[in-house]
BATOR-597815 format. One record per atom (N, C-alpha, C): residue number from 0; chain; atom name; x, y, z. Coordinates in pm, whole numbers, plus 50000, padded with zeros to 5 digits. Last residue first. Layout:
{NUM,'A','CA',{X,Y,Z}}
...
END
This chain:
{204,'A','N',{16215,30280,87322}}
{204,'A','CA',{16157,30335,87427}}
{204,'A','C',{16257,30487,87416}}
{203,'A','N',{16378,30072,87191}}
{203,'A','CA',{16215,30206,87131}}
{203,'A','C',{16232,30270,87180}}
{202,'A','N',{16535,29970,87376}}
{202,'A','CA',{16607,30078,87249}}
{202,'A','C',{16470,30154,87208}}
{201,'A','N',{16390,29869,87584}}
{201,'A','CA',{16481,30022,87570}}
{201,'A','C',{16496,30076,87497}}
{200,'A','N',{16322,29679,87385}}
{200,'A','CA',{16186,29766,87440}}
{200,'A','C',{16267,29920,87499}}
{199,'A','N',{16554,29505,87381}}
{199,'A','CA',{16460,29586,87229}}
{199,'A','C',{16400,29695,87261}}
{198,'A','N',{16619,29453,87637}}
{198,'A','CA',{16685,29585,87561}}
{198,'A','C',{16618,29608,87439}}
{197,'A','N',{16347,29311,87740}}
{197,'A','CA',{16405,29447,87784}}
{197,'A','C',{16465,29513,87729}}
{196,'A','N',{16410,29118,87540}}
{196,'A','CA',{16292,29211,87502}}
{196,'A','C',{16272,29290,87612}}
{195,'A','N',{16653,28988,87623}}
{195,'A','CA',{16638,29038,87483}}
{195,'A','C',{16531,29109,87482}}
{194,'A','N',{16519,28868,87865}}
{194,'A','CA',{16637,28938,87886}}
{194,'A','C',{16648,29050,87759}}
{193,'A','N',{16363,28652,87703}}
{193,'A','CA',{16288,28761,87795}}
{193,'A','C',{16418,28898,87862}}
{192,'A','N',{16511,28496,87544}}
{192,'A','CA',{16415,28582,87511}}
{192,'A','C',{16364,28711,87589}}
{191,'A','N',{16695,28412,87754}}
{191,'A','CA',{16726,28480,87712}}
{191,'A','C',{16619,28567,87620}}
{190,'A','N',{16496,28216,87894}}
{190,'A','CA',{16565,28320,87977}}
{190,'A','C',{16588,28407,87842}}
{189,'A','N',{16439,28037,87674}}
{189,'A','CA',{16279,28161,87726}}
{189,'A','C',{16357,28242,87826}}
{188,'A','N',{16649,27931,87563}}
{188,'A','CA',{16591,28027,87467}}
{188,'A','C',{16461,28114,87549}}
{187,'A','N',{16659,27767,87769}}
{187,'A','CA',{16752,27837,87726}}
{187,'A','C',{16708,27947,87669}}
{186,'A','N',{16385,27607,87764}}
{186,'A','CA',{16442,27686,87848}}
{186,'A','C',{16566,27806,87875}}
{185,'A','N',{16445,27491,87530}}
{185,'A','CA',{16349,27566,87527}}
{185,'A','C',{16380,27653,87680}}
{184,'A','N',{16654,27355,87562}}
{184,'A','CA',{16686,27433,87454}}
{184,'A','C',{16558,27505,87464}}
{183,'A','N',{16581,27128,87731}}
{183,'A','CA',{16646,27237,87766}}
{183,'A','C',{16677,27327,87701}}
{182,'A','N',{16381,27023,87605}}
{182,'A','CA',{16308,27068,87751}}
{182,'A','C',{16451,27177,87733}}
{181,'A','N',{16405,26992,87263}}
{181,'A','CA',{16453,26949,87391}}
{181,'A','C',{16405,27037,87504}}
{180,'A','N',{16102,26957,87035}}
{180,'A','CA',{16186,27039,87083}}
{180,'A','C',{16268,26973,87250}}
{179,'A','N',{15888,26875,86826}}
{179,'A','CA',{15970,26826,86907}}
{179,'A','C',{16084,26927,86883}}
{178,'A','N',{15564,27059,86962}}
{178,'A','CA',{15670,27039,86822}}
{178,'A','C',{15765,26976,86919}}
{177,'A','N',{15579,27328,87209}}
{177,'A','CA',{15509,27240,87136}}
{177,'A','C',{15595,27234,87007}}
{176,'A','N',{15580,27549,87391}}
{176,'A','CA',{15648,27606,87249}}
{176,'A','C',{15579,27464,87145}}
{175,'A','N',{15425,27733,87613}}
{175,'A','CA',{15426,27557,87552}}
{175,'A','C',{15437,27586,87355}}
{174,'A','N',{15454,27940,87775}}
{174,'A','CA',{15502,27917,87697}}
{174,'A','C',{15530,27770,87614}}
{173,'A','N',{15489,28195,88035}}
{173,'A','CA',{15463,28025,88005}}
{173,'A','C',{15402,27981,87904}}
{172,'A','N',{15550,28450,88208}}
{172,'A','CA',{15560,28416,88095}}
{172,'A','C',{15564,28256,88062}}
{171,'A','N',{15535,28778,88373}}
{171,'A','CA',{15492,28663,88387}}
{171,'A','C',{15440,28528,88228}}
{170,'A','N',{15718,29057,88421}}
{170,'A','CA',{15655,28963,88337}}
{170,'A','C',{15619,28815,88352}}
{169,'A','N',{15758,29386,88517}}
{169,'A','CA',{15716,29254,88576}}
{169,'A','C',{15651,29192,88446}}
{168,'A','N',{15847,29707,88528}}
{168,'A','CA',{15819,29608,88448}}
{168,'A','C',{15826,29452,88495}}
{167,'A','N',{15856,30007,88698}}
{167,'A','CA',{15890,29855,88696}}
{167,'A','C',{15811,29775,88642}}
{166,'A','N',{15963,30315,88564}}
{166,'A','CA',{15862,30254,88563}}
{166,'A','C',{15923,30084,88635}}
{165,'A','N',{16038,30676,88582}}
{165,'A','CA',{15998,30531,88636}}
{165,'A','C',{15960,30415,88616}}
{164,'A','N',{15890,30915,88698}}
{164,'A','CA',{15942,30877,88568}}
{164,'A','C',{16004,30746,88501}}
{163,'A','N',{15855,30840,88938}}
{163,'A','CA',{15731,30808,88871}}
{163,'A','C',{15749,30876,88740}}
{162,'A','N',{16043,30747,89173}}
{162,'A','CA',{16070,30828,89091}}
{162,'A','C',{15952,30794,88958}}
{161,'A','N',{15955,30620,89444}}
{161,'A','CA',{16074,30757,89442}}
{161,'A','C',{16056,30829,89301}}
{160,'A','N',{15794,30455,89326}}
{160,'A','CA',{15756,30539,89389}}
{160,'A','C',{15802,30688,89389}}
{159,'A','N',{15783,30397,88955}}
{159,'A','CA',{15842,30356,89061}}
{159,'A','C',{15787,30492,89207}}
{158,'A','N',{15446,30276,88842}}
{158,'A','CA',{15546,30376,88859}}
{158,'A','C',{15673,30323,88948}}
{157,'A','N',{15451,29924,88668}}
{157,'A','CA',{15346,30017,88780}}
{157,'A','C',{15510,30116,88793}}
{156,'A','N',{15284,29678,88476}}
{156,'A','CA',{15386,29819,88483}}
{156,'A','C',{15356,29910,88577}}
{155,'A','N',{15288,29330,88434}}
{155,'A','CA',{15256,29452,88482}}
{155,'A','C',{15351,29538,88490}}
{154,'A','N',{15190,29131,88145}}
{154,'A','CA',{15305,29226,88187}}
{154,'A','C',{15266,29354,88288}}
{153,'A','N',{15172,28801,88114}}
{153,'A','CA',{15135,28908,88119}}
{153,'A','C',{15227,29002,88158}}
{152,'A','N',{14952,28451,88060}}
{152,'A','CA',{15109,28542,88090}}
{152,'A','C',{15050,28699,88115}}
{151,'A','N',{14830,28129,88073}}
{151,'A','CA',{14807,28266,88150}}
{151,'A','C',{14959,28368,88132}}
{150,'A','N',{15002,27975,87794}}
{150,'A','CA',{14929,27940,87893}}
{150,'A','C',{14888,28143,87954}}
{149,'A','N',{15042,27969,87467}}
{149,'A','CA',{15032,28039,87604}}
{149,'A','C',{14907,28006,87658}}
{148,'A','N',{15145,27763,87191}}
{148,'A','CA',{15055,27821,87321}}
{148,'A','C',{15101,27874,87442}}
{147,'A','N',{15204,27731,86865}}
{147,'A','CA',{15262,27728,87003}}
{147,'A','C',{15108,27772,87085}}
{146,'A','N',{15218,27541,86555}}
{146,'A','CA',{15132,27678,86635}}
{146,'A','C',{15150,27612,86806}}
{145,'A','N',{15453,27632,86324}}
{145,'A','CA',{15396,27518,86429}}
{145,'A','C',{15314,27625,86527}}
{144,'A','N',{15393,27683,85990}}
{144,'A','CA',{15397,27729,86153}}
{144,'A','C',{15400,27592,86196}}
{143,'A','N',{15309,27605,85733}}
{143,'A','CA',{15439,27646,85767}}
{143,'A','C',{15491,27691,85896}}
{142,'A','N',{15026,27564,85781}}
{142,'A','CA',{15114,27448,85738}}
{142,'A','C',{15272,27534,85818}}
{141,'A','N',{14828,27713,85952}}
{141,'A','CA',{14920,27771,85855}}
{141,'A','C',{15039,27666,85854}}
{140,'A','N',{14481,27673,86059}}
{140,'A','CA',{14644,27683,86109}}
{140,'A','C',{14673,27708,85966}}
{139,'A','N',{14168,27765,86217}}
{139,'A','CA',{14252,27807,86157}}
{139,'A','C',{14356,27795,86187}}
{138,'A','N',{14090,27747,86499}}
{138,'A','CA',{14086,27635,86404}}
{138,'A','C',{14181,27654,86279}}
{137,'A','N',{14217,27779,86819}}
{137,'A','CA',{14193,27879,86654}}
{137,'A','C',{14212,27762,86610}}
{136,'A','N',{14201,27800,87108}}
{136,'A','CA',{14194,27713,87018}}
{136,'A','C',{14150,27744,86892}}
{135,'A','N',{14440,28069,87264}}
{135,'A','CA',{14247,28044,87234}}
{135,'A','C',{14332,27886,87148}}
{134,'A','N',{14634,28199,87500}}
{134,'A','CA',{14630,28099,87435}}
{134,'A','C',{14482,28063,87377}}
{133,'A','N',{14628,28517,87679}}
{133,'A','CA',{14610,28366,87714}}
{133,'A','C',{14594,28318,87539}}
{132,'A','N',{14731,28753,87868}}
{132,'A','CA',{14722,28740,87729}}
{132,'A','C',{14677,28575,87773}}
{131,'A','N',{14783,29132,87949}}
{131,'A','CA',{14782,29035,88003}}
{131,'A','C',{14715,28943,87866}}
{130,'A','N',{14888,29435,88114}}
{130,'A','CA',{14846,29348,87988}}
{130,'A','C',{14890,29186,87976}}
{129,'A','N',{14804,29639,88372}}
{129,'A','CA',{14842,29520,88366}}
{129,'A','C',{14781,29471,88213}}
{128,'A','N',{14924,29958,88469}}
{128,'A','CA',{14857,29886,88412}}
{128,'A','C',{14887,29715,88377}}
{127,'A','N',{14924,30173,88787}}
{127,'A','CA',{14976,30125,88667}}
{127,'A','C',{14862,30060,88558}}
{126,'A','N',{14860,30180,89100}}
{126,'A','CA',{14930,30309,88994}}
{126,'A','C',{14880,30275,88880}}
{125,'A','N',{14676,29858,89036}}
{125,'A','CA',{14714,29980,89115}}
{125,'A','C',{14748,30080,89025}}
{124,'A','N',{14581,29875,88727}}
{124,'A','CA',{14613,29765,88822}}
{124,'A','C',{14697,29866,88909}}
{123,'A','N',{14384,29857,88422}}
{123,'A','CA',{14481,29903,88548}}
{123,'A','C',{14484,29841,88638}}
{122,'A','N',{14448,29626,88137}}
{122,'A','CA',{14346,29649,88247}}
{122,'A','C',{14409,29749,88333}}
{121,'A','N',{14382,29447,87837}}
{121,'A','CA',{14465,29543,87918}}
{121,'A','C',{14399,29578,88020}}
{120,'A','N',{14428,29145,87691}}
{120,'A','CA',{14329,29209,87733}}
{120,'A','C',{14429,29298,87868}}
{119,'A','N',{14412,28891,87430}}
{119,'A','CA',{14448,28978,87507}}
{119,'A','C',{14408,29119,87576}}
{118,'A','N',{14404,28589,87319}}
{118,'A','CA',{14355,28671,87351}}
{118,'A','C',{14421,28799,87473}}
{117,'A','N',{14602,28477,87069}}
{117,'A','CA',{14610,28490,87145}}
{117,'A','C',{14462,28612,87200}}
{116,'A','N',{14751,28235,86855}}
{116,'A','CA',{14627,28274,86887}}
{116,'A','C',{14625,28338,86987}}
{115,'A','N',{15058,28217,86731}}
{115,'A','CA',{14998,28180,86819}}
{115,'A','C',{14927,28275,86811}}
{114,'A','N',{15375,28028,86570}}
{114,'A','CA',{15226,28069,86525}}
{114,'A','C',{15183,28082,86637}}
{113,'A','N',{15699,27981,86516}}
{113,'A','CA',{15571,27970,86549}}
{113,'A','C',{15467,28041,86539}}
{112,'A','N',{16002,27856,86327}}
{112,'A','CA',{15936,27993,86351}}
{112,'A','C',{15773,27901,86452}}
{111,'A','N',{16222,27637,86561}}
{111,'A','CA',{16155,27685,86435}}
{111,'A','C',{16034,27794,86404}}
{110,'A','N',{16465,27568,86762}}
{110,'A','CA',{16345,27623,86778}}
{110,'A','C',{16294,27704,86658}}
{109,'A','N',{16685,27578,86616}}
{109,'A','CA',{16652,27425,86658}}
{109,'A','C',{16526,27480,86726}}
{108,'A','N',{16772,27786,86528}}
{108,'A','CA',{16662,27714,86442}}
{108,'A','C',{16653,27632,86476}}
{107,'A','N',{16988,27898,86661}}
{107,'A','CA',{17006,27841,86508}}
{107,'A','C',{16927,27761,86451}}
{106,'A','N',{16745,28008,86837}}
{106,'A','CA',{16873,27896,86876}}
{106,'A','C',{16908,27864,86753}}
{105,'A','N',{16464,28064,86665}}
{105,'A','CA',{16533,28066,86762}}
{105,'A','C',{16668,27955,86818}}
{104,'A','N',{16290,28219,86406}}
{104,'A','CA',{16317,28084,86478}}
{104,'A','C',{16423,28103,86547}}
{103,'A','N',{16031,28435,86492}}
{103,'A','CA',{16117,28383,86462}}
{103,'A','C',{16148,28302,86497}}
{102,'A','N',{15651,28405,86528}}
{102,'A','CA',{15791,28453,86589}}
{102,'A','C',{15871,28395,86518}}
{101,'A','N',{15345,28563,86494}}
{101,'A','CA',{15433,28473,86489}}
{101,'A','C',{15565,28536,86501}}
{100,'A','N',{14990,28629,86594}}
{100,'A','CA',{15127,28654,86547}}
{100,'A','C',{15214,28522,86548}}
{99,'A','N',{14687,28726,86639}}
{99,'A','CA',{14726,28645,86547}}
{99,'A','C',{14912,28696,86553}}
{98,'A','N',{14437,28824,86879}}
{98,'A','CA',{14542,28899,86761}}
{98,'A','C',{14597,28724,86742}}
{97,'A','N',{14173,28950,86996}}
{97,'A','CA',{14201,28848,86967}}
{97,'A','C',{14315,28862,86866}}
{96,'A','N',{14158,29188,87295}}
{96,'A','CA',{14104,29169,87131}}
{96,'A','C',{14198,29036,87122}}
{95,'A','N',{14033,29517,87495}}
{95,'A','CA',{14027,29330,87435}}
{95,'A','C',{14059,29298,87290}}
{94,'A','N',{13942,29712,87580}}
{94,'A','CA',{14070,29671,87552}}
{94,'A','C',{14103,29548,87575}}
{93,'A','N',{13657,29739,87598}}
{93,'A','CA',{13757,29762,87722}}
{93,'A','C',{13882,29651,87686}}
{92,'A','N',{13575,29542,87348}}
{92,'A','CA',{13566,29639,87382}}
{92,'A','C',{13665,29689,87488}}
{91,'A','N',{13740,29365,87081}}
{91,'A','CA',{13635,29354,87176}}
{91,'A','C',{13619,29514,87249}}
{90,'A','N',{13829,29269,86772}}
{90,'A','CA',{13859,29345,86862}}
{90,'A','C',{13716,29404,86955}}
{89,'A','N',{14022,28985,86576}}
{89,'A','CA',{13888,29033,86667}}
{89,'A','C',{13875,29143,86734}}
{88,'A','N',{14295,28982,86475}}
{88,'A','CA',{14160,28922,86413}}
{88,'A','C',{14008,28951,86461}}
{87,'A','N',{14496,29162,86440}}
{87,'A','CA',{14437,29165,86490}}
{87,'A','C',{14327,29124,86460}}
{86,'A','N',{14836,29045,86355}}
{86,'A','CA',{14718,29103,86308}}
{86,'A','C',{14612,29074,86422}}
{85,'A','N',{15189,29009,86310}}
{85,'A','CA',{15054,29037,86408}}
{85,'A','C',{14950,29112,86324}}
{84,'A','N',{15534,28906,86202}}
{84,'A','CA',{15402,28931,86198}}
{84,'A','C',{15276,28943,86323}}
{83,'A','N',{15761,28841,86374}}
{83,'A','CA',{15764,28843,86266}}
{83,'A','C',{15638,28883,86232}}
{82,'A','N',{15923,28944,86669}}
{82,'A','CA',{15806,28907,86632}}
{82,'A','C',{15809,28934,86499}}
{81,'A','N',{16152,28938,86824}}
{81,'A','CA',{16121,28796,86824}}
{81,'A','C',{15981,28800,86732}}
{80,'A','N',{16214,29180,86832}}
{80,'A','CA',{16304,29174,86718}}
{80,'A','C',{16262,29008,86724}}
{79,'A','N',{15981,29467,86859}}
{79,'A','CA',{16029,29334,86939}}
{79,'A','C',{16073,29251,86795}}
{78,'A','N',{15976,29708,86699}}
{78,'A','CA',{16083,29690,86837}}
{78,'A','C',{16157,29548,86825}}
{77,'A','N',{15770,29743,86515}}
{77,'A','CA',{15880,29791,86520}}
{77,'A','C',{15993,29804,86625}}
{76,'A','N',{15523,29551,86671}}
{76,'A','CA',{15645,29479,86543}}
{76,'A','C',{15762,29630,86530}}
{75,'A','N',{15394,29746,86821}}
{75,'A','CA',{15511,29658,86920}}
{75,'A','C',{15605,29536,86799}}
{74,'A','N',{15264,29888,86660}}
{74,'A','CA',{15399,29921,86714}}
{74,'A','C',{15484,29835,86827}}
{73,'A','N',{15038,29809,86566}}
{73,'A','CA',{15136,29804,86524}}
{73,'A','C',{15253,29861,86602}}
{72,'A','N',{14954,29577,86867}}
{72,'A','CA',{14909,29706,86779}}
{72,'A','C',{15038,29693,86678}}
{71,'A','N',{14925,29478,87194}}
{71,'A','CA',{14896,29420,87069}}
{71,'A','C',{14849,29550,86941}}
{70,'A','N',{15141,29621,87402}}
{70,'A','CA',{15013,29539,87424}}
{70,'A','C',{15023,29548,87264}}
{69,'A','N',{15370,29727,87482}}
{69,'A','CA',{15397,29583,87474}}
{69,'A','C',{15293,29558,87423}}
{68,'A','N',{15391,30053,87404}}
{68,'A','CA',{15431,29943,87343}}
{68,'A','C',{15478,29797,87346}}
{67,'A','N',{15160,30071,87609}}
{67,'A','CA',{15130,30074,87463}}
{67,'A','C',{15250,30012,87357}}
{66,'A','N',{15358,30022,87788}}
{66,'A','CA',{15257,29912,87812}}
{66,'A','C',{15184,29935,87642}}
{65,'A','N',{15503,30248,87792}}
{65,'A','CA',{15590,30103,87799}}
{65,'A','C',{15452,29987,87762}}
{64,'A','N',{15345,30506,87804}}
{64,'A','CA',{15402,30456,87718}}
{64,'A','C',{15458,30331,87692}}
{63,'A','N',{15214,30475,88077}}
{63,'A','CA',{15125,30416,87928}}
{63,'A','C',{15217,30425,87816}}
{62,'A','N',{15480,30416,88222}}
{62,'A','CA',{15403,30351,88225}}
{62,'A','C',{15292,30377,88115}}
{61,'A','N',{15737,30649,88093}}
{61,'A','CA',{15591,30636,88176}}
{61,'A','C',{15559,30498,88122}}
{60,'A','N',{16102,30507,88152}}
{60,'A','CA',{15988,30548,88083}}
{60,'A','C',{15818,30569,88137}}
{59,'A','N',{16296,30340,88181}}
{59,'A','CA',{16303,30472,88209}}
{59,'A','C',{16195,30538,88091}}
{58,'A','N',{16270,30059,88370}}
{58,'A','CA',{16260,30096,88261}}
{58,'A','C',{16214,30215,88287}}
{57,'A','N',{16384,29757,88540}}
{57,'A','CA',{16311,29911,88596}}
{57,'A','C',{16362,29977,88410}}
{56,'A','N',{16232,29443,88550}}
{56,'A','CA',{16323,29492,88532}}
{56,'A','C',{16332,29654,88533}}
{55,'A','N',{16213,29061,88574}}
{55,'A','CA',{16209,29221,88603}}
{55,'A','C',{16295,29303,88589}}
{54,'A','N',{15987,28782,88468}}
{54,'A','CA',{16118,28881,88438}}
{54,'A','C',{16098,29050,88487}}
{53,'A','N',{15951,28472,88555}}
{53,'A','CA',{15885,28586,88570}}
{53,'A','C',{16015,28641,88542}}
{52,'A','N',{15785,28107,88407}}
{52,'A','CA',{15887,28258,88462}}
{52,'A','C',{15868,28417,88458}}
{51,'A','N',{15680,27823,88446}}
{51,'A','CA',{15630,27982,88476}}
{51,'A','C',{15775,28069,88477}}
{50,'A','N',{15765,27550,88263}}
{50,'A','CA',{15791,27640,88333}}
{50,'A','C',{15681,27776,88360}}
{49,'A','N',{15612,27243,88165}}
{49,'A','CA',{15755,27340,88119}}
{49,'A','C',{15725,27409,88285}}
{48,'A','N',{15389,27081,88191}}
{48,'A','CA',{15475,27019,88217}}
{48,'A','C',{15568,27130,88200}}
{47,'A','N',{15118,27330,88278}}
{47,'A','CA',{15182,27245,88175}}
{47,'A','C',{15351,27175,88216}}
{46,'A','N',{15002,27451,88501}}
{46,'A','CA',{14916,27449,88365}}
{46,'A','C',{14989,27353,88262}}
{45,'A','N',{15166,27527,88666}}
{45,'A','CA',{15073,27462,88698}}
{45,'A','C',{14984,27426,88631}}
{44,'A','N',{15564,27496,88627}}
{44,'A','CA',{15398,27532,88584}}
{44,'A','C',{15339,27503,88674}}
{43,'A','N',{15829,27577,88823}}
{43,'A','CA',{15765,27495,88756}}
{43,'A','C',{15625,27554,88763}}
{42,'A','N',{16001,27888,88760}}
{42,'A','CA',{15927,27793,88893}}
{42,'A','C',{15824,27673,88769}}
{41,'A','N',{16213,28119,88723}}
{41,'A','CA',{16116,28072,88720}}
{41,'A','C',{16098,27950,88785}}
{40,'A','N',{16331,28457,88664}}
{40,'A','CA',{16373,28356,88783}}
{40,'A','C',{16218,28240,88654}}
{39,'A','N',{16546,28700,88548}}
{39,'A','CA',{16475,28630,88534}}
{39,'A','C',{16451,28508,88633}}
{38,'A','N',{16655,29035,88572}}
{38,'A','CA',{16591,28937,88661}}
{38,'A','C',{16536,28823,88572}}
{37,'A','N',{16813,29348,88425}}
{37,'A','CA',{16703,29257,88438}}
{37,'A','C',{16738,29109,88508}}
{36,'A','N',{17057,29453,88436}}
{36,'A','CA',{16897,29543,88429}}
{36,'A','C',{16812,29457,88421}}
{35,'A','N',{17249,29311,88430}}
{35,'A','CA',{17280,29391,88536}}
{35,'A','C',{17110,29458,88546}}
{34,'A','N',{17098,28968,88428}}
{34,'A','CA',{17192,29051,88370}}
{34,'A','C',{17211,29188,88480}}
{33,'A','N',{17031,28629,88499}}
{33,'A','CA',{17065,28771,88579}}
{33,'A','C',{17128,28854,88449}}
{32,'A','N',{16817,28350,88504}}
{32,'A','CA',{16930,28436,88430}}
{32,'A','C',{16914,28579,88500}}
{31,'A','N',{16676,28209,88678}}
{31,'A','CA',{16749,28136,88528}}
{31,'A','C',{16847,28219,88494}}
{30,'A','N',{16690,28191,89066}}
{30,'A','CA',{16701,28275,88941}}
{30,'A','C',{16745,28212,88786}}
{29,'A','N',{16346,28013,89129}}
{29,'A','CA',{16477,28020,89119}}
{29,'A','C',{16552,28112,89041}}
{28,'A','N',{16082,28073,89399}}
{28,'A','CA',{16126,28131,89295}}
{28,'A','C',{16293,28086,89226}}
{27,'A','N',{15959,28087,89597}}
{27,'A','CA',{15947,27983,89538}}
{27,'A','C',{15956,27984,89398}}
{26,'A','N',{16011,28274,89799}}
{26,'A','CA',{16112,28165,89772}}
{26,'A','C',{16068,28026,89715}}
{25,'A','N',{15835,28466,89726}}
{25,'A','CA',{15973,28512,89685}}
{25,'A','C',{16073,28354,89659}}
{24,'A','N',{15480,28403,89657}}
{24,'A','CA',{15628,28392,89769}}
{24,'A','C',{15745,28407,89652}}
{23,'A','N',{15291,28516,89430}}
{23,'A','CA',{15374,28386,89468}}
{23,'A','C',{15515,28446,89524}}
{22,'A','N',{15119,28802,89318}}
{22,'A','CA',{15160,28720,89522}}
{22,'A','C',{15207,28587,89524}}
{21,'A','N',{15105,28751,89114}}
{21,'A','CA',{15217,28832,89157}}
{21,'A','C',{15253,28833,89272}}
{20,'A','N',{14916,28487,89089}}
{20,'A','CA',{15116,28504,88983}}
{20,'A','C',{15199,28606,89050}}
{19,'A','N',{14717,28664,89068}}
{19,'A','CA',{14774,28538,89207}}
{19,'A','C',{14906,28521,89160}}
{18,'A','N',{14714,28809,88924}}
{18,'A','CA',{14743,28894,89006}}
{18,'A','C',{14774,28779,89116}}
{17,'A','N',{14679,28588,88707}}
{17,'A','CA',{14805,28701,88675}}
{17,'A','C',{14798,28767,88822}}
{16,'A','N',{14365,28545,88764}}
{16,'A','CA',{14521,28426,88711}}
{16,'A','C',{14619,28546,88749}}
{15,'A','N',{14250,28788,88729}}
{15,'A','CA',{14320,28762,88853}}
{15,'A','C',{14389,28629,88859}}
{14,'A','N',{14317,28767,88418}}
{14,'A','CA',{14352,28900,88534}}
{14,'A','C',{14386,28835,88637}}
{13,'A','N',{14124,28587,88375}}
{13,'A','CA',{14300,28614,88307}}
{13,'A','C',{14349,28716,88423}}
{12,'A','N',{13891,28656,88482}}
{12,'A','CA',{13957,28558,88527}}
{12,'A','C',{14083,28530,88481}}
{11,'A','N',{13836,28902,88300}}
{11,'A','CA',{13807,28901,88479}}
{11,'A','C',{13910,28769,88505}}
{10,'A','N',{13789,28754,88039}}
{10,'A','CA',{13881,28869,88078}}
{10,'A','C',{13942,28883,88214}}
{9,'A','N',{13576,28587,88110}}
{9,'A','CA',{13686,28558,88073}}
{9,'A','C',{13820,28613,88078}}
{8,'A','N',{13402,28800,88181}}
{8,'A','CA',{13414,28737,88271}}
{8,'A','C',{13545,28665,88217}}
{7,'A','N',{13414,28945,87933}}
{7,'A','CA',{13422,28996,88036}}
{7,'A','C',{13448,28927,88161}}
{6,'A','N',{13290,28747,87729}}
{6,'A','CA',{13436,28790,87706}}
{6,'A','C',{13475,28849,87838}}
{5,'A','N',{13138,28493,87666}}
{5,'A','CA',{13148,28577,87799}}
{5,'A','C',{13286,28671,87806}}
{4,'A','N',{13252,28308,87473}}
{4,'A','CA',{13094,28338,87463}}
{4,'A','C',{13061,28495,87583}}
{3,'A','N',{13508,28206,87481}}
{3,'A','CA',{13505,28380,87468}}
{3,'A','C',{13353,28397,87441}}
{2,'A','N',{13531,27928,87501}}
{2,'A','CA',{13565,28036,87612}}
{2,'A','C',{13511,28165,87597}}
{1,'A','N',{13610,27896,87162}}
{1,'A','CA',{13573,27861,87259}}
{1,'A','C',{13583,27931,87388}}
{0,'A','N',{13449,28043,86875}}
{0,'A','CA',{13574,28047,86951}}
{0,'A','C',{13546,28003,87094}}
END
């Protein structure tokens, strides 16, 4: 598996990818989509011709509960209503591991189910915790997928101050859906994805 000869240092450098993601200036930010509980804005890549976007949003829950159910296990398939399968093909130490999932198809299927390799890796991060994920080159494919990629993404959760029942949820999300697909139907579908997996993650929660 390429990259992962050094899992720790690999790890180390997903991270602080993601913690420079959280110090990008305010105004280099546009909003894609607003609802009343969540934020989406995003900003052109630096890793791929699409987008970076980031989604926020305050969620009434502790922080290791919200983050156990985003990071890679069985329980984030009984929520998230975009994920059709996950398995965990590798599992490293300090909360690492190499998982395998796929997603539904999206927009009446003009975005078709996908496939993606992912390494992922949990960490604290002030108060809170940061899970965080990147894209591997898995030789292994599955005819019936198109196998997508992530670029650097992730999800930090840190208390709210006033109220550390609390939580604010920050997502950082890029997404080379790959396959012929229109630039704007993929954009369409990554605001609203990310809007949609605040209220899935409520309703668990």
């Amino acid at each position: 598996m390429e990259g992962l000869s050094d899992v720790a240092s690999f790890a180390t450098k997903l991270k602080n990818t993601l913690i420079q993601y959280h110090s990008i200036e305010e105004d280099k930010w546009r909003v894609a989509k607003k609802t009343k509980d969540v934020t989406v804005w995003r900003k052109p890549s630096e890793e791929f011709n699409g987008y970076l976007y980031k989604a926020q949003g305050v969620i009434d829950d502790l922080v290791n509960s919200i983050i156990n159910h985003i990071r890679p296990g069985p329980c984030r398939l009984d929520w998230d209503s975009l994920m059709t399968s996950l398995d965990i093909l590798e599992n490293f130490e300090e909360n690492c591991c190499v998982m395998r999932y796929t997603t539904a198809g999206q927009l009446w299927n003009i975005i078709s189910p996908r496939e993606f390799v992912d390494f992922s890796y949990t960490v604290g991060y002030k108060e809170g915790l940061l899970s965080c994920g990147i894209s591997l080159d898995w030789d292994e494919k599955r005819p019936e997928f198109v196998r997508g990629y992530n670029h650097p993404c992730g999800w930090f959760c840190v208390p709210l101050k006033d109220n550390p029942n609390q939580s604010l949820l920050t997502g950082y999300i890029q997404t080379d859906l790959r396959g012929m697909i229109p630039q704007s139907a993929v954009d369409t579908a990554m605001a609203s994805t990310l809007t949609n997996f605040y209220g899935d993650l409520r309703k668990a929660l």
